[in-house]
C-alpha positions as CSV (number, residue, x, y, z in Angstrom):
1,X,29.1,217.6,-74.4
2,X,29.2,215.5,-77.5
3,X,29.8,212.2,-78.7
4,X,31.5,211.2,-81.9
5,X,29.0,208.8,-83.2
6,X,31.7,207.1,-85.2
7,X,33.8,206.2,-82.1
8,X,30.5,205.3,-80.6
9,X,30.2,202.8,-83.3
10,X,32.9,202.0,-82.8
11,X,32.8,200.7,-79.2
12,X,29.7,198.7,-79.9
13,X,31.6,195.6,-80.5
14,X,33.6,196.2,-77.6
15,X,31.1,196.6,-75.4
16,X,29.5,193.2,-76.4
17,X,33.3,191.6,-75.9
18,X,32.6,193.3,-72.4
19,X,29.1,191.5,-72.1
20,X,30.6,188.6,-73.1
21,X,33.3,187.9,-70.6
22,X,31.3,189.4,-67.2
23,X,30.2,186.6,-65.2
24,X,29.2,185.9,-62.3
25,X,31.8,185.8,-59.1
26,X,33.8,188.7,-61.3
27,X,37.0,187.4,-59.5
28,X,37.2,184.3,-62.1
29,X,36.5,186.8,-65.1
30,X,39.8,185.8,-67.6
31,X,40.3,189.3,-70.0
32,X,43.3,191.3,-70.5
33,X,43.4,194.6,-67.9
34,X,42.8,196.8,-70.9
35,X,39.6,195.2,-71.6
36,X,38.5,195.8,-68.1
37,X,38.8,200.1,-68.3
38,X,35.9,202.2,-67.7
39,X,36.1,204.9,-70.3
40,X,34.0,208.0,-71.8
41,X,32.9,205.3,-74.8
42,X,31.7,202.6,-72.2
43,X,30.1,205.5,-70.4
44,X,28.5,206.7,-74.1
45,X,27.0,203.2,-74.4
46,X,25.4,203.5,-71.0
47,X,23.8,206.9,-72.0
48,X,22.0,206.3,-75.1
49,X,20.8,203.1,-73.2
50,X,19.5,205.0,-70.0
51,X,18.1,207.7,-71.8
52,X,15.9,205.1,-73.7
53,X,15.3,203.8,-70.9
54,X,14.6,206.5,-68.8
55,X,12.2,208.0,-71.7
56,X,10.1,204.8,-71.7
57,X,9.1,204.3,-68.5
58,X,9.7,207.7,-66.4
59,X,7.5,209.5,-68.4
60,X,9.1,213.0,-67.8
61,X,11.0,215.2,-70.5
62,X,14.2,216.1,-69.2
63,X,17.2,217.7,-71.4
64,X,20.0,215.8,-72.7
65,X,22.1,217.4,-70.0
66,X,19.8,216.3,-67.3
67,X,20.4,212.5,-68.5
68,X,24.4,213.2,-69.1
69,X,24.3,214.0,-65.4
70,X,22.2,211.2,-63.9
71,X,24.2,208.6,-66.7
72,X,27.7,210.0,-65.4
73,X,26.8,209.7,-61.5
74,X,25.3,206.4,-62.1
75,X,27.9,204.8,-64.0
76,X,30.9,205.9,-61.5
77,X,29.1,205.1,-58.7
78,X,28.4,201.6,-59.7
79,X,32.4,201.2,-60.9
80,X,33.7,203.7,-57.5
81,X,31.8,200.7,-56.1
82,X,34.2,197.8,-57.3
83,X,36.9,199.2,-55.3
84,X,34.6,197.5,-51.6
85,X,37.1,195.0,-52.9
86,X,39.9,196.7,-51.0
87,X,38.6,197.2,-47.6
88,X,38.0,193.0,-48.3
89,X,41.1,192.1,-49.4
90,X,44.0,194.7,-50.5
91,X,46.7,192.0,-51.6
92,X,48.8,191.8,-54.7
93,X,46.1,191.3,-56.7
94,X,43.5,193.8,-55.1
95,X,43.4,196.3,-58.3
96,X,43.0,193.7,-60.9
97,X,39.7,192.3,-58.7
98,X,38.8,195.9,-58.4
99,X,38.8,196.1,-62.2
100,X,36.3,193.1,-62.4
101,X,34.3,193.9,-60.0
102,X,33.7,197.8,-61.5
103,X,32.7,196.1,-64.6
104,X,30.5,193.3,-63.2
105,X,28.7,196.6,-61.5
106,X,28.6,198.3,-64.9
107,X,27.5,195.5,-67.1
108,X,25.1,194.7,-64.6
109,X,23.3,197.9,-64.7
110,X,23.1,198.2,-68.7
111,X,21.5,194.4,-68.5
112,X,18.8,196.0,-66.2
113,X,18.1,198.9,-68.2
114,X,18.0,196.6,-71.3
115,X,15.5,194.6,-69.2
116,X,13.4,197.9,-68.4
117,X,13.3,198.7,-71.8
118,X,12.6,195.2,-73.1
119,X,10.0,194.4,-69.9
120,X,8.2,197.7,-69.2
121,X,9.5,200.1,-72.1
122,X,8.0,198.1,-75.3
123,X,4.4,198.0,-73.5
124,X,4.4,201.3,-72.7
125,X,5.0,202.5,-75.8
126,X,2.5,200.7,-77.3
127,X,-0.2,202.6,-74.4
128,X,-0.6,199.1,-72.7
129,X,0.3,199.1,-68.7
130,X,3.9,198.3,-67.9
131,X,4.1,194.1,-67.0
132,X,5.7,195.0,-63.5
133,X,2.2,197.1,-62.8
134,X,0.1,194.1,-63.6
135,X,2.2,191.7,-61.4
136,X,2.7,194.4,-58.1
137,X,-1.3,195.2,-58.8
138,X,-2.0,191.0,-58.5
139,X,0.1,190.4,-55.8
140,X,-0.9,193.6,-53.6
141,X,-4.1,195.1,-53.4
142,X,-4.5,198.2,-55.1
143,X,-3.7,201.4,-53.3
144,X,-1.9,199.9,-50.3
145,X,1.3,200.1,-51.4
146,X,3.1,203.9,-51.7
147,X,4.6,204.8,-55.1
148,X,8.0,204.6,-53.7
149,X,7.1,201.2,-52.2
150,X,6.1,199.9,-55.7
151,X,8.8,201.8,-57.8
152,X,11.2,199.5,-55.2
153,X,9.5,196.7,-56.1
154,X,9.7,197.6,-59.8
155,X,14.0,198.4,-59.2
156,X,13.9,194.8,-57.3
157,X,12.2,193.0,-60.1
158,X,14.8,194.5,-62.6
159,X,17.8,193.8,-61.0
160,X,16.6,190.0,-60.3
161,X,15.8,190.1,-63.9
162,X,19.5,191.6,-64.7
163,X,21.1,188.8,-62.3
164,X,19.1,185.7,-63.6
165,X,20.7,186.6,-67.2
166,X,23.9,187.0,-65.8
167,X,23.4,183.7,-63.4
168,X,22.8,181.4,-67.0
169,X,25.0,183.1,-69.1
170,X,27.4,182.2,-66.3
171,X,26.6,178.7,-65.7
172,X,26.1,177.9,-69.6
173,X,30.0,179.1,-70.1
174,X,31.9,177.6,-66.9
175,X,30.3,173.9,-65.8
176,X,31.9,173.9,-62.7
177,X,29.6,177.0,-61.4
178,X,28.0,176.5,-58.5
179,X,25.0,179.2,-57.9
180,X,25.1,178.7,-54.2
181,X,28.9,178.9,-53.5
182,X,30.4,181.7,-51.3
183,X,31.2,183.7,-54.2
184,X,28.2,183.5,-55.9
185,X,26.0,184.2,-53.0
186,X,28.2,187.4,-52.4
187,X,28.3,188.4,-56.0
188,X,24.4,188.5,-56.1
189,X,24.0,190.4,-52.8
190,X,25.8,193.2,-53.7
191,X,24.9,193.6,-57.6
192,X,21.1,193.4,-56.4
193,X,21.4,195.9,-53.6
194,X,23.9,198.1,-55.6
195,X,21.5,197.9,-59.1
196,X,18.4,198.3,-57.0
197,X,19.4,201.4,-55.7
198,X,20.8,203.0,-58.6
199,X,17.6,202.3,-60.2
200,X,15.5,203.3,-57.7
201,X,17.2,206.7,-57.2
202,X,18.2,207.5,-61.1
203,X,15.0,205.7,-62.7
204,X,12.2,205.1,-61.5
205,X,11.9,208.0,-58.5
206,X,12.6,211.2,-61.3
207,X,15.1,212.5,-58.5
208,X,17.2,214.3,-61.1
């Protein structure tokens, strides 16, 4: 499978539009349905980010196909995941929340990959040990903890990172936000246990 780089080009500004608008309680987000979609160009975007991702702190050489895979089970899990919304609530306007909430899930998981890359992926590359090593090695002693325990740890520290990002970018662009309203509260549950996961399984565990 291929990509047209120029169509990729392309979609870059659209996928900052997309950055842009998420927020936060993705019920409130204001965008046109269109701009909403989950498409092979959004899912483009999220491949060339996980695979540099993915590259940087897995350490394993895997074929492009291998990461296609992974990339394309990821990113419809995490938007197949926006329609909980309708075992919630299936009223009149139960698709357009599903909508928001598949692309809070998305937009989500590129910010933590961006955040791997920018935390754990920069260090590597430059042969010094990955930040989230340092701080799991000071806060536990050494050896007690299984790798899947730290790699769960490392997926937890991500996502929190992911959310923060999302929590000011929310709060700087609506001043009536309230981080501990029901929505909010909610909103973070899920995209923390949702991103962790996917992270866990697709990133940091070399599962596939």
């Amino acid at each position: 499978m291929a990509f047209d780089l120029g169509e990729l080009t392309k979609s870059i500004p659209r996928f900052f539009e997309a950055w842009r608008i998420v927020r936060v309680c993705p019920d409130r987000i204001d965008a046109p349905k269109e701009q909403l979609s989950f498409n092979v160009l959004t899912l483009a975007v999220v491949l060339v980010i996980f695979m540099i991702a993915r590259s940087s702190v897995a350490g394993a050489e895997r074929s492009v196909a291998s990461d296609l895979f992974a990339t394309a089970v990821s990113a419809v899990v995490i938007f197949v995941t926006g329609f909980v919304i309708l075992i919630i609530d299936n009223g009149p306007d139960a698709m357009d929340r599903v909508h928001k909430w598949g692309m809070f899930f998305v937009l989500t998981w590129i910010t933590s990959l961006l955040a791997v890359i920018l935390i754990d992926g920069i260090p590597l590359w430059n042969h010094a040990s990955a930040p989230t090593t340092i701080a799991i090695d000071s806060l536990f002693i050494p050896g007690t903890l299984s790798e899947i325990a730290k790699n769960s740890l490392r997926a937890l520290i991500m996502g929190l990172v992911a959310l923060v990002i999302l929590l000011i970018k929310t709060k700087c662009n609506d001043a009536q936000f309230s981080i501990m309203s029901r929505c909010s509260l909610l909103t973070l549950f899920f995209g923390l246990l949702v991103n962790t996961g996917l992270l866990l399984v697709f990133l940091y565990s070399n599962v596939i």
